[in-house]
Each structure stands twice: as structure tokens, then as C-alpha cells.
N, C-alpha and C positions, 0 to 999 in steps of 0.2 A: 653423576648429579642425582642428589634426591628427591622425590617429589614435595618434598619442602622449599627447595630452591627453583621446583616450574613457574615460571610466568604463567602458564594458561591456569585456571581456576582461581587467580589473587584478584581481588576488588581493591583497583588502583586506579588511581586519576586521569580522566581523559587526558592524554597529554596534547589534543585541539582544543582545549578549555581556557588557557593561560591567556592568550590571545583575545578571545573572546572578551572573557570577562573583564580583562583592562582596555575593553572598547577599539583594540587594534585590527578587528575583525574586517574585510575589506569586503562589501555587497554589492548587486550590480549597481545599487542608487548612487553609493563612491563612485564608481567607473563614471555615472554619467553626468560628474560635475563638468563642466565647460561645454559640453556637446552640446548640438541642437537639440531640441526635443521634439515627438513627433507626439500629437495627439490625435485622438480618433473620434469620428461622428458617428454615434451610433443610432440608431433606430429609438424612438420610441414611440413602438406602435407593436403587434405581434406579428401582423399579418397584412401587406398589402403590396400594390407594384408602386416602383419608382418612378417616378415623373420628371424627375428632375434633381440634379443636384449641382448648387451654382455657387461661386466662393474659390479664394483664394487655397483650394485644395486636389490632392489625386485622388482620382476612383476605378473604377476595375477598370475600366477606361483605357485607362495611362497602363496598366499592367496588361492588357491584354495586348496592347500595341508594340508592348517589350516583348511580348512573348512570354510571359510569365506563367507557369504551370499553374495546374490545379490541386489539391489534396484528395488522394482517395486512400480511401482505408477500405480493404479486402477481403472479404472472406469468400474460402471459393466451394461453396456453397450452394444449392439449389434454393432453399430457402433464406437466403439472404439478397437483400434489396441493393443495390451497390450504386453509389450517390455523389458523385464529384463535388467537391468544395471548392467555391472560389472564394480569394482569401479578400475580399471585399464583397459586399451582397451584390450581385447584377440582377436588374430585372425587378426583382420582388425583396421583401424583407420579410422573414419567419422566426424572429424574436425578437422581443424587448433587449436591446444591447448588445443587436449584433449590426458588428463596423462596416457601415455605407463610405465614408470615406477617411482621408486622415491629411492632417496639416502639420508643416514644422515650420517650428519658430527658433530663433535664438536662442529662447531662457524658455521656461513649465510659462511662464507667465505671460509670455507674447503665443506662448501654442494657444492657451486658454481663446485669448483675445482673437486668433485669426481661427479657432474652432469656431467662437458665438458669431462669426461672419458669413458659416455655411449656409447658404440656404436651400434645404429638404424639400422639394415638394412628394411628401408618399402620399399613397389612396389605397385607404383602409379598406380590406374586403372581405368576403365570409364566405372565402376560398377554403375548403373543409379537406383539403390533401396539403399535404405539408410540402411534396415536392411533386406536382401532379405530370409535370412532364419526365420523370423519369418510374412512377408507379400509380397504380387506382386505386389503392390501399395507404394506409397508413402506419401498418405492420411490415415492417422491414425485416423481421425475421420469424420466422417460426419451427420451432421443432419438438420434437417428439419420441422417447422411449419407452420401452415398457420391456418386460421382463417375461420369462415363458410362463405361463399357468398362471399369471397374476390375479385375472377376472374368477379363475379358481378359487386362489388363496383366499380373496376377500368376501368368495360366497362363505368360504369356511369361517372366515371371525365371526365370533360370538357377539361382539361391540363394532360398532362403527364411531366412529365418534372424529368431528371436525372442527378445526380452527378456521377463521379468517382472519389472516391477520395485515391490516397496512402497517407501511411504512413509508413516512412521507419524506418529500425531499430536503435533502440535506445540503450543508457548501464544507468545503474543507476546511475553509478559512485559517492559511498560513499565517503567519504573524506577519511576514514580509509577501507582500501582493507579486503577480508578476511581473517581469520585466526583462529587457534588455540594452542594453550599450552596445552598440557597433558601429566598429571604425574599418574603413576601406584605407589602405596601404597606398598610396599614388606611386611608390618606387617599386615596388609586388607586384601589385593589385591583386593582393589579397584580402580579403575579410575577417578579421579579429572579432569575433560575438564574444560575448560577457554578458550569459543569460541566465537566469533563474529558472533554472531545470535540474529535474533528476536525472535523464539521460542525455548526452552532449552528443555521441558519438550520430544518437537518432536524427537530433536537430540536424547536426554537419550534412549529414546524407539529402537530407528533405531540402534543407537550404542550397547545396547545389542539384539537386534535381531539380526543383521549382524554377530557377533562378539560372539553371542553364550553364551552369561554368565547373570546373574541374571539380574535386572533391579536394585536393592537395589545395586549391585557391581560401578552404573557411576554415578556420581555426575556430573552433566551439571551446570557451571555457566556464565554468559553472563556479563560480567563485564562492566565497561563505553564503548557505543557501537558509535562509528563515523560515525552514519548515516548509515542507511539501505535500504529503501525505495520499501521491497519487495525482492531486490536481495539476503540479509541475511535470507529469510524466507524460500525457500527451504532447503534441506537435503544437504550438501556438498560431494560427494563423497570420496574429499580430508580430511576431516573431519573424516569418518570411516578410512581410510587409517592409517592417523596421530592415532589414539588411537589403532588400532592393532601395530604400530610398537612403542608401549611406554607399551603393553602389553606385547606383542615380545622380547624386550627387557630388559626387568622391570625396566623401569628409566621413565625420563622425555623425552619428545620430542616435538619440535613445531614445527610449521606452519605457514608462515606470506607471502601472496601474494604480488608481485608486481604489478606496475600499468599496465604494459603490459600484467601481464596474467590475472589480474582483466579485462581487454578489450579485450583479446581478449579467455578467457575462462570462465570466469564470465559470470551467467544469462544473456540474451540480453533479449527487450521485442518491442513490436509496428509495427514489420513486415508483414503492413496488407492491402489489397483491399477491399476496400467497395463503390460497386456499386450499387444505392439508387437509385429507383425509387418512385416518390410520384404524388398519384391521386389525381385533386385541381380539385374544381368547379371553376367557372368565379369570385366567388367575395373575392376565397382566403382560401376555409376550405377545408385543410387536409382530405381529404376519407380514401387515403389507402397508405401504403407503401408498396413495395416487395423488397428486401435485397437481394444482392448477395453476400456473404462475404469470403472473403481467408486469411488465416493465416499461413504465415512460422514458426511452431513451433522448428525449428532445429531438433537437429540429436538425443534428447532423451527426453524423456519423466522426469518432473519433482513431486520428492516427496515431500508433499503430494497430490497438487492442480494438476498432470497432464499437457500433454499439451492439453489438453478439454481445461482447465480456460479462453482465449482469447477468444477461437473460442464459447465457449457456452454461455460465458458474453455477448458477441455482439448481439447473436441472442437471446438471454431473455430481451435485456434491449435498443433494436433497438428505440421503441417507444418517449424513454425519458419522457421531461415532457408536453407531448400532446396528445390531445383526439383523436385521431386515432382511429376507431372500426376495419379497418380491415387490416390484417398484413399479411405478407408471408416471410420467411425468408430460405434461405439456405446458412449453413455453412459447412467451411470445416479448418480442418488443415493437412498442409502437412509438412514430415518432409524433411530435408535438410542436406545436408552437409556443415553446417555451427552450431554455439554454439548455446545450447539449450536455449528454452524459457521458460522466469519466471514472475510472476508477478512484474509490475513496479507501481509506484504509480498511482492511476487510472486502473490499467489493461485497458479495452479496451475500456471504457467511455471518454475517451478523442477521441478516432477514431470515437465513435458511435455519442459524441456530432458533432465532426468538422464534421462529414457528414450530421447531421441530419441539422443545421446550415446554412451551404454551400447549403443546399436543399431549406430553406427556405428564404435566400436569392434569389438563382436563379427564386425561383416563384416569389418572389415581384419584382425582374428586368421584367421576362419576363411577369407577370399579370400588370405591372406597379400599385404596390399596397405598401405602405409604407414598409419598413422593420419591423419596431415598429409595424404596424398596424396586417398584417399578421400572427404576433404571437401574436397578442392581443388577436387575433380573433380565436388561434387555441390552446393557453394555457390550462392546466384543471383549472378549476373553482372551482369545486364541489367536496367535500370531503367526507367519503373516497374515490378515485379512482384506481379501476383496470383498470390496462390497458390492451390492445390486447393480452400481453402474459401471463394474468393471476396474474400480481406483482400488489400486493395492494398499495397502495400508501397512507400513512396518510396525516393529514391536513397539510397543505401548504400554500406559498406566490406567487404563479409562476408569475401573472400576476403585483401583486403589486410592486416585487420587480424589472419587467420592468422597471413598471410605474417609481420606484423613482430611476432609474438607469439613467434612459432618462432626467429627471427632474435636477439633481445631473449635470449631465454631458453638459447641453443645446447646445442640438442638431442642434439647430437656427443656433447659435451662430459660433458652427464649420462651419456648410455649406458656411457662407458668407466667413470663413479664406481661406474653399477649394475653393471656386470660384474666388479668389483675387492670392492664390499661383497659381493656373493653369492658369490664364489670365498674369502673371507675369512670366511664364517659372521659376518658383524655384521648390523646391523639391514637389513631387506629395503628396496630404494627403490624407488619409482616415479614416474611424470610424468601427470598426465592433461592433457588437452585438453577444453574445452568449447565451442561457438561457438554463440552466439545471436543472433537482434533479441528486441527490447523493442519490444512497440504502447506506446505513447504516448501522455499530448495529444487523444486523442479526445472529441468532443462530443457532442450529439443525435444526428446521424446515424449514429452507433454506438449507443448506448442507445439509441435509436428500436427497432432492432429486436432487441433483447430483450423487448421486452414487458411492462415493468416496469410497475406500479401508479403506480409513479410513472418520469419520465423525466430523467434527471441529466446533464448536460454544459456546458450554455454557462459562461460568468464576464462576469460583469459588473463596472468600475468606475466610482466617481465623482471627482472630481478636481477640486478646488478652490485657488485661490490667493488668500491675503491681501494685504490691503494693505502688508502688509510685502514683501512677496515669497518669501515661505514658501508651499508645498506640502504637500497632505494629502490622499491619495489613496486611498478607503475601497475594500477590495475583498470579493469575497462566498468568494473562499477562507480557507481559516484553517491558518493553517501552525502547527506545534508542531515546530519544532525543525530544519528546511530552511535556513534562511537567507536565507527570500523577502524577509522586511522588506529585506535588505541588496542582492541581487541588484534585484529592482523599481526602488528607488532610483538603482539603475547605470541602468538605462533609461530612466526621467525624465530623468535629469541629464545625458546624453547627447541628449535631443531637446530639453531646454530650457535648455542650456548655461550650467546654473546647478551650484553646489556641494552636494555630498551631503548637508549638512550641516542644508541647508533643505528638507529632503525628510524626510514621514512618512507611514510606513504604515498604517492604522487599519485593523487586522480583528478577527473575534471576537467583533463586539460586534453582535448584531442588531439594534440600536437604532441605531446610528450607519454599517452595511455594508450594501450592497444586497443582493437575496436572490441567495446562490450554492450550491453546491452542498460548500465545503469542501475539505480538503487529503486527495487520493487516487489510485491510479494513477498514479504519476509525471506530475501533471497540470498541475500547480500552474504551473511557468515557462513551458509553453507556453503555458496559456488564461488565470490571470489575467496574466500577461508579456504575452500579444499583446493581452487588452484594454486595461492597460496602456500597452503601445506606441501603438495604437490611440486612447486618450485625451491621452496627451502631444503627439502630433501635431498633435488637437485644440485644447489649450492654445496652442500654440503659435501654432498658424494666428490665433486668437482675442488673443494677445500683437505678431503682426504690424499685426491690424487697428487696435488702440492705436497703436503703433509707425509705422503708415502716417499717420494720423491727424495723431501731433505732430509726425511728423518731413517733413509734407508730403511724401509720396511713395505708393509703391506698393505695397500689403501686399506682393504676390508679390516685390516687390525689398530686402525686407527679411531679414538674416542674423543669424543668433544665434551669439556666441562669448564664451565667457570673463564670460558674466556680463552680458552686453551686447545689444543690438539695434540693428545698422546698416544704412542704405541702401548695398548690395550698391556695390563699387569705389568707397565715400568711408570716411571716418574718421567720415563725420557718425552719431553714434548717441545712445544713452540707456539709462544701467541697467535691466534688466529690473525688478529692484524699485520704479524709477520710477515703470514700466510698470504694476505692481501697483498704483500708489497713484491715479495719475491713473485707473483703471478704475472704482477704488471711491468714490474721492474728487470726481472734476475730471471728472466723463460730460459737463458741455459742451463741454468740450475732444474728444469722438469724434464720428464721423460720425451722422449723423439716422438713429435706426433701429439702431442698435448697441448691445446688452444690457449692462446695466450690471454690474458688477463679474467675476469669471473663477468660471464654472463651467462643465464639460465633464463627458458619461457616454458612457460604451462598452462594446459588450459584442463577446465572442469566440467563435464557436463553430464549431470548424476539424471536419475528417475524421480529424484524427489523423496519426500521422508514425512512425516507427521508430526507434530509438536500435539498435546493435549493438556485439557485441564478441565477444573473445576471453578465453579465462581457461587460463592453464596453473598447477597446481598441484605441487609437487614433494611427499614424503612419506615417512616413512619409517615401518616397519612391524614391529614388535620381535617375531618370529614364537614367541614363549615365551609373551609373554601377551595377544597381538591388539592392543595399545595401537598407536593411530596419530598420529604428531606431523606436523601440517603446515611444513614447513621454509622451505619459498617458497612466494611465489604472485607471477605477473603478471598485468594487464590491461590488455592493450588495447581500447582505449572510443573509439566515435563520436557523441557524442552531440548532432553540429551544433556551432553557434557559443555555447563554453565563458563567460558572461555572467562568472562570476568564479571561475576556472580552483580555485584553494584550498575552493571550498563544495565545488564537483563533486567534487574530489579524498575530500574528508571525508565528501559520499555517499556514494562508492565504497567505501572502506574501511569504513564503517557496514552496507552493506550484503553486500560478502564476509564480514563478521565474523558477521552471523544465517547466512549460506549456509554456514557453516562448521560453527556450531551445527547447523544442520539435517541436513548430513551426519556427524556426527562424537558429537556429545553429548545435544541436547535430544530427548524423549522422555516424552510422556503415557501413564502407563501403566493400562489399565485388566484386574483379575483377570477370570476367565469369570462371573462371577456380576454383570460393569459396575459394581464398585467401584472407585473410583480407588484408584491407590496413589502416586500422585505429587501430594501434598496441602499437600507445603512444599518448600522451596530445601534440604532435607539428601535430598531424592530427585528435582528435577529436577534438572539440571545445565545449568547455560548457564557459555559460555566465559568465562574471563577473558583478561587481556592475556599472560598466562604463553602462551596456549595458542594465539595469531595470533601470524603472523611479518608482517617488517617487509610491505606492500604494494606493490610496482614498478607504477606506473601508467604510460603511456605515451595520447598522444593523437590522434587524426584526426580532422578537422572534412570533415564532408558539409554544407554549405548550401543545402537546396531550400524550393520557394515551400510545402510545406505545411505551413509551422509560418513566421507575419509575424515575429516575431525571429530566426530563423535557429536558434534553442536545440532541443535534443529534449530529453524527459524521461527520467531516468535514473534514480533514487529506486530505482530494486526492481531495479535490473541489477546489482548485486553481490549480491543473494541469488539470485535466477533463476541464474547460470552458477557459481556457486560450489558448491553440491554433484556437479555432473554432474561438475566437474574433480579433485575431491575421491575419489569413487568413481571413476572411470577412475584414476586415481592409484594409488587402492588394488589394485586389478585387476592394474594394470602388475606392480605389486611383485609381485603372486602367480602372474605368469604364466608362469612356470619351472613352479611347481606345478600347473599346469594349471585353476587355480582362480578365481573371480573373483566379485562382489558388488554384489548387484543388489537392496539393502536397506537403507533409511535414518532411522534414524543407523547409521552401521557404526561400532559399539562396540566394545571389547578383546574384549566373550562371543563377540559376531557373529565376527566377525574369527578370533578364535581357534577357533572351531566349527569354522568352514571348513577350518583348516588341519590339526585334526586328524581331519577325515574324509581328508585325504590321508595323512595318517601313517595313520592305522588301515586304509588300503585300502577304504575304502568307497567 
């Protein structure tokens, strides 16, 4: 076979698309036609105890009486607060929107009518601990590192120089909210979930441990998922809920959020402080950094990732992609009476980029040293690199993919447009730069030591062939919207030199996929791809020893091409599907001792690997009313060996378009009293297509052994460098006025605040 004729590297058509697009797509809101519906009373108040609650409805009540568990999520830890959730509020209520009780009806429309029936009595109070019976503090976690000789290093910089930069809270806002459908068995008595998740296998687990019954009794399946982006990755409280009262019952019952309480009770994420101070000599190299970082993790703690995940990402991965030897960091998260925090895409790599960024800018204004040049100068070069916190770093482009970002986009060339609109009074323009890696791809030996209650990393698959010579290969991630079914396929069909066609992917479905861990951290193509590649090799080896068999010769002399299996330098072969049939069929036709029919398992579980890039932004900045249009963006992206060059491109662009949001428009707002004010889509604001310009991608392939397909994971690298480019952008533009903006989203108020503290002389 030629590399002309591999599937992996061809930009071809999701083949999960087809479906889709001719509207035959099946979501949990399908599953929950006929069922009952279960609706929920939530809080609206932040803060007070319960008094009462009376109406045609259950409350922790009823659940505690069953026996029904708690949620806790673990980290084991000195400095970590550890907080049982009850999946109803008892006692007290600590957010706007979180479920005091819940009611089912027939039809969504009789739930409505016997929800407006509850009656609430809460009593608001100015209880100032969030969970005062199990801490005196409000900081549920804290830590702390630092580097040898640090307080050294930064006596030695020449420059001191500091960012503060927020970043306010964000919602993931899926297109389809969450939910779930479940039906209880009466001839079983099993439970059938039909949930809107990214991990099924986590659900299965927490639903029978909470709930007290086998793990063989719940079948979790994640049906076509409408975008996730993290917020689907957590444990739903409402999710245990809904399958105790369809146990409860012994019928069916669902669950389907609306956009209201998707915003204002759904995961929030990005509620962060990071104040970044960085030690520079005179001619521009990075010494030292020291991180002061705070995070509002809200009012509980999330299962499985905690609310550590922000506050601990930030300070392991402060450094980014620069040689920094010496570090200091402290973190903290504190919880709030406001919705809890979960991972968003990116988690805190978009905060930790826009600061790191906004830092290095601020030394090339105030060194008067190139933008470009300064991170030339302070990139890692030298592979492998660990950095200050100890994360290895494999080979990489950091500097190159500068280089041809800057080159791609000519930098010349804007300067003279900026100098021509500012001499003209039009709108202000600017250019920022970002430059990141993306961790990736990691396994156990990264979740090892977090400390997690529980431990999240490997991928497991199973991989079976028919007697037809069909393919079906079950894996324990669950993709909602990536393009893994399409990409996976490319890498079977290139190690078993059969057509795409005969190749399927089965996830989602806990009954039928081995137990994995789920679609998250741009994880998916390295670990279940390398288990993947890892099983098809398998297959194959196991298609040879058939192949040696009939074609009397030598497994190891056996070649696969075009659908075929030959004795290596003859023509003499036999169809693979032959092969399939005489495995299952014709076992005395193989060797004594040789398993009958094709089935292979494999599992993967790497150190992780880096993806990097560039992102330049152009902007223009209308100085009357702060409004910011993004005009351009480019990136350059190394994300290793591109499996199907058109998915990756379509991540990219998915993920600058939230990085855009996050700098520019989206924004949870809550008053001083922790009332939300952003309760529907007429006062959040997420982009539309009006509001992203076309995307210029450009590509570099690094290929090292720490990732067996050659692929890196790249899912959250267009949000991670897309705000920092974005803000630097806006900077640029206002840096005649000696002004710049180190706050996100930076909105027309923002924006134009700024600028009229320089008109007023303040």
C-alpha cells in the first residue's frame, strides 16, 4: 500500500454526519416522548434555611428515607475541604437554582402546573460560610509551590513588571441543555438511562452507588449529544434524582432542562484572578514568575474532577510554553453562593495563557522590545523540556510556529494600515499575539497524582470482526460531536487494509463499551486512537495467523493491502473477508491451538504529549462606543500527525469561536446580593457567525514516541489562545493612549471606560 492510498491524513466526510443532517439524529428529548416528566423547584434566593416545603412533590426527605447516597468528590489532600452533596438541598439553600425539590407529571405541561403548586417557605440570611457545618472558611482549597533559589532569581531581574488580569464567569452553553430519559425494566429490574453526558460509564457507577443497587442493574447510554464542552462531564445531581423516581416508580421518567436553568444552574467555569508577576533582565529573558491566583469555585464541590481542577491546573501549568527556571505560585479556591464550577473547554489554560500573554506584552511595551522578538527569545527550544513545575514537555514547534504565524500574517504591512487609520480618526486597529502548548493525551500517571477519589486516564477498546468481514470496535470514550467515530476508522482501515465502510464505532452505550473514562481534555484521539491503533495491530496479527494457516506460509510473511492478505513477494493471497469467514466458520482449517473466530482488547494509557500554537488576532476598536470587531485571526497549530486534516481544522475553528466569546461577549453576571442576572439568551450573549471572521489555519506536524499514533490532542487549543490574542489586540489598538485591558470579556462598557478615563485625564 502506498501512502497515497492511507486513510489516516485524507480530509473526508464525518461519516456520523449523514444522519444528522437529514434530521434522523435520535437525543435524549426523542427518548422522552411518552414518559413522565419530572420537573424541579429550585431556589430563588442565594442564601438561607428551609422552612418548609409543601406541595404535591419529593424532597431530600423522601430520598433520605430510601437510603439514597450523597455525592462526594475527593481529593485526598491536606488542603482540600471535602463536602457531601445532597442531591436535593436539606436544610439550607446556597444558590440561585439549586433543586429544593421536584414533581412529575404525565406530559412537560402538567410537571409545569404541579411545580407552580410547591410551596417554598425559605428565610434568607447573611450566613457568610457557604457550608459552615463542615468548614470556618470559605476556601476549600489551597496550595502552594515554589522553586529552589526563586526569591534569588527575582532579586536578580532587572524589571519587575505585573499583570492583573480577571476573568469573569462564563456558561458552556451546549446547544442542547441537559437531560435525561429513564426507564426501569419491571421484568429486569433494570434501569435504562438515556443521558446527555460525555462520560456514561462515570454516570453508571455514581447511579448505582447512590442508589444502592448492582452496577450490572443501569445501563447508561449517551445517545446523539448536542455539544458539551465539559459541562456534560460532571455527575448531574438531577440525573440521580431522575432514576431514583423511575425506580420509585417502576415506569419511565425524564428530565430535559431549560435554557434558564441550564444558566442559571448548569456548571459555570472561568471565575478567576490572576495576578502574575514576571522577573525580566534588560534585554527581555524571563527569570522568574510568581502567581497569585483565586478562583470562585461556587457553592459545591464537583464529581469526579472537584473544585481543585481550576485552582490546581493554573498553578501546574502557570509557566506555559517558556523556559522559565524559576516559579512560585499560590492558589486558592473559594466557594460562593453562586452555581458550582466545572470544567469548560480549556479549563484554566485560557486564563493562565491571557496572563501569561498580557505579561509578555507588557515587558516588550515597557523594555521597549519587539512583541515577536521577546517571545523569541524566551520560547523553549530544546526538547524534551520540563518545566518549573516539573510537566515534561515532548518535542515541539513553539518558536517556529511564531515564526510562520508572523510571516503568514505580515506584520509590516498591518503597522502602516494602523498608522494611516489613527492619523485618519477611523476606527482604532490592533494585532495581538498569543503563543501556547496544550497538555494533552494524558493518562493515570497524571491523574495519579491529583489525588482524586477516584483516578481517570487509561482507554480501553474491544475490537471484533465478523464473519463477513465487518468491523466493530467498542470503545470506553464517548464523543459528542469530535468526529472520533470518523477519524478511529481512518486508523483501522489503514492497519487492516480494508475499506471505511466496514468499519464501526460502538460507544456510549455501557452495556455494549468497555469501562472508560469518556470524551475530555482533548483526550479522545490520543488514548482511545492509541488503544485503537494498539488493537487493530492486534486484529491483524491474529488475520495473519488465519492467513499463514490457508495460505501455508508464515504469519510474519504475511502483507495486507487493498482488501487482501498476501505471502509477502508473491501474488498468492485471499480476501480478508475470507479470512473473516474461515476464522468463524472453517477453525479446522487453522493451526492446533488457535482461538476461534477475531476478537482483540487493548487498552492505552500514555504520559501525555503537548499540541502547540500560535494565534494572531487583528481588531478593530470603534473608540465612541468600545465596541470591538474581530477582523482576522490566524493559527498556527502543531498538533503532530493531522488523522483527518478537515475534523482538526473544524476543531479549530469551534474552539477560537468560544475563545472569542470568552474574550469579547459571554459573561455570568451576578448583583452583590448573588442574584443572577443572566437568566436567558436576551442577557447572556454568545457569538454568532456575524461576529467571527473567516479563520486562516496553517499546519506543522511534530511526530514524537509520546503519543503510538503520531496525533496530539487539540479540542481546547482554539479556546486556550484565543482570548490572550484577542486582548493583546485590543491593547495594541489603545496603545497610542497609553491604555490597555487586562479584563475578560472586554465589552464596548469595558472598553470604552478605559478610554474615557484618558479623555477625562484621570
Amino acid at each position: 500500500m502506498t501512502m497515497t492510498d492511507l486513510w489516516v491524513g485524507r480530509s473526508i466526510r464525518r461519516v456520523e454526519d449523514p444522519a444528522l443532517v437529514r434530521g434522523e439524529g435520535l437525543y435524549v428529548g426523542d427518548a422522552a416522548l411518552g414518559m413522565e416528566t419530572a420537573r424541579f423547584v429550585r431556589s430563588t434566593i442565594p442564601s438561607g434555611v428551609i422552612r418548609s416545603i409543601e406541595g404535591p412533590c419529593y424532597t431530600i426527605a423522601d430520598l433520605d428515607a430510601a437510603g439514597v447516597g450523597e455525592i462526594e468528590a475527593v481529593l485526598h489532600r491536606p488542603d482540600f475541604v471535602n463536602v457531601r452533596q445532597p442531591l436535593l438541598a436539606r436544610d439550607r439553600v446556597r444558590f440561585v437554582g439549586e433543586p429544593l425539590a421536584v414533581v412529575v407529571g404525565r406530559s412537560p405541561e402538567e410537571a409545569e402546573d404541579l411545580a407552580e403548586q410547591v410551596v417554598v417557605e425559605l428565610d434568607p440570611d447573611d450566613e457568610p460560610l457557604v457550608h459552615p457545618d463542615d468548614s470556618d472558611t470559605n476556601k476549600v482549597i489551597e496550595a502552594q509551590l515554589a522553586t529552589e533559589d526563586f526569591e534569588q532569581a527575582l532579586d536578580q531581574a532587572d524589571h519587575l513588571i505585573e499583570v492583573v488580569l480577571t476573568s469573569h464567569r462564563q456558561a458552556a452553553l451546549p446547544l442542547e441543555t441537559r437531560g435525561a430519559a429513564i426507564e426501569f425494566n419491571r421484568r429486569t429490574g433494570r434501569l435504562t438511562i438515556q443521558a446527555s453526558t460525555q462520560a456514561p460509564h462515570i454516570v453508571r457507577t455514581a447511579v448505582a452507588d447512590l442508589l444502592r443497587i448492582p452496577e450490572a442493574d443501569v445501563q447508561v447510554v449517551a445517545p446523539d449529544v448536542g455539544g458539551g464542552f465539559g459541562q456534560k462531564l460532571p455527575l448531574a445531581r438531577e440525573d440521580i434524582v431522575v432514576a431514583w423516581l423511575a425506580l420509585q416508580r417502576r415506569g419511565s421518567v425524564a428530565w430535559i432542562e431549560d435554557r434558564s436553568e441550564n444558566l442559571t444552574s448548569s456548571w459555570h467555569s472561568r471565575d478567576q484572578v490572576y495576578r502574575v508577576k514576571g522577573g525580566f533582565t534588560a534585554d527581555g529573558e524571563l527569570l522568574a514568575i510568581d502567581a497569585e491566583i483565586s478562583c470562585d469555585v461556587g457553592a459545591w464541590s464537583c464529581y469526579p474532577v472537584t473544585w481543585g481542577v481550576e485552582p490546581l491546573m493554573a498553578m501546574g501549568e502557570m509557566s506555559g510554553p517558556y523556559k522559565v527556571a524559576h516559579y512560585r505560585a499560590r492558589t486558592s479556591g473559594e466557594s460562593s453562593f453562586r452555581c458550582p464550577m466545572a470544567p469548560y473547554r480549556g479549563v484554566s489554560r485560557p486564563v493562565i495563557t491571557a496572563s501569561l500573554e498580557r505579561l509578555m506584552d507588557t515587558a516588550a511595551r515597557r523594555l521597549q522590545i519587539d512583541p515577536v522578538e521577546i517571545r523569541r527569545r524566551n520560547l523553549v527550544t530544546v526538547f524534551p523540556h520540563t518545566s518549573a513545575t516539573g510537566v515534561a514537555h515532548d518535542a515541539g514547534t513553539y518558536v517556529e510556529s511564531l515564526d510562520v504565524a508572523v510571516e503568514h500574517f505580515d506584520l509590516d504591512e498591518f503597522r502602516s494600515r494602523q498608522t494611516e487609520a489613527r492619523s485618519s480618526g477611523g476606527p482604532l486597529l490592533g494585532v495581538g499575539i498569543s503563543t501556547f502548548a496544550e497538555r494533552t493525551g494524558y493518562g493515570t500517571p497524571v491523574f495519579a497524582t491529583r489525588a482524586m477519589g477516584v483516578t481517570l486516564g487509561y482507554e480501553t477498546v474491544t475490537m471484533t470482526m465478523d464473519p463477513s468481514g465487518y468491523v466493530e470496535a467498542a470503545i470506553g470514550a464517548s464523543p459528542h460531536g469530535q468526529g472520533l467515530e470518523t477519524t478511529l476508522a481512518q486508523v483501522i482501515a489503514d492497519q487492516l487494509a480494508i475499506d471505511l465502510s466496514q468499519i464501526r464505532i460502538v460507544h456510549g452505550d455501557t452495556d455494549r463499551t468497555p469501562y472508560g473514562w469518556g470524551t475530555f481534555a482533548s483526550r479522545s484521539m490520543v488514548i482511545a486512537g492509541g488503544a485503537v491503533h494498539i488493537a487493530a495491530g492486534r486484529m491483524r496479527g491474529r488475520l495473519a495467523q488465519v492467513a499463514g494457516a490457508v495460505l501455508e506460509a508464515n504469519a510474519d510473511d504475511i502483507v495486507f493491502a487493498a482488501g487482501r492478505a498476501t505471502v509477502a513477494g508473491t501474488d498468492v493471497g485471499v480476501p480478508v473477508a475470507d479470512l473473516a469467514r474461515i476464522a468463524h466458520h472453517h477453525t479446522e482449517r487453522l493451526e492446533p491451538g488457535t482461538p476461534a473466530g477475531l476478537a482483540v482488547e487493548a487498552s492505552y494509557d500514555p504520559g501525555g504529549t503537548f499540541s502547540n500554537a500560535c494565534h494572531i488576532a487583528e481588531v478593530e476598536v470603534d473608540p465612541e462606543t468600545g465596541a470591538t470587531t474581530v477582523t482576522r485571526f490566524v493559527v498556527v497549530e502543531d498538533a503532530g500527525r493531522l488523522i483527518n486534516p478537515m475534523i482538526v481544522d473544524g476543531q479549530i475553528r469551534g474552539g477560537v469561536t468560544q475563545g472569542i466569546a470568552n474574550a469579547l461577549f459571554e459573561e455570568i453576571v451576578y448583583d452583590e446580593d448573588e442574584n443572577i442576572l443572566t437568566a436567558t439568551l436576551m442577557d447572556y450573549l454568545p457569538p454568532t457567525a456575524a461576529e467571527i471572521p473567516d479563520i486562516e489555519i496553517r499546519h506543522l506536524e511534530t511526530i514524537t514516541d509520546a503519543t503510538i499514533t503520531g496525533a496530539k490532542g487539540l479540542g481546547e487549543g482554539g479556546t486556550i489562545g484565543a482570548p490572550a490574542a484577542v486582548l493583546n489586540a485590543i491593547s495594541d489598538a489603545l496603545a497610542h493612549l497609553d491604555l490597555a485591558i487586562d479584563e475578560m470579556p472586554a465589552t464596548p462598557e469595558r472598553v470604552r471606560a478605559l478610554i474615557r478615563t484618558q479623555e477625562d485625564g484621570l
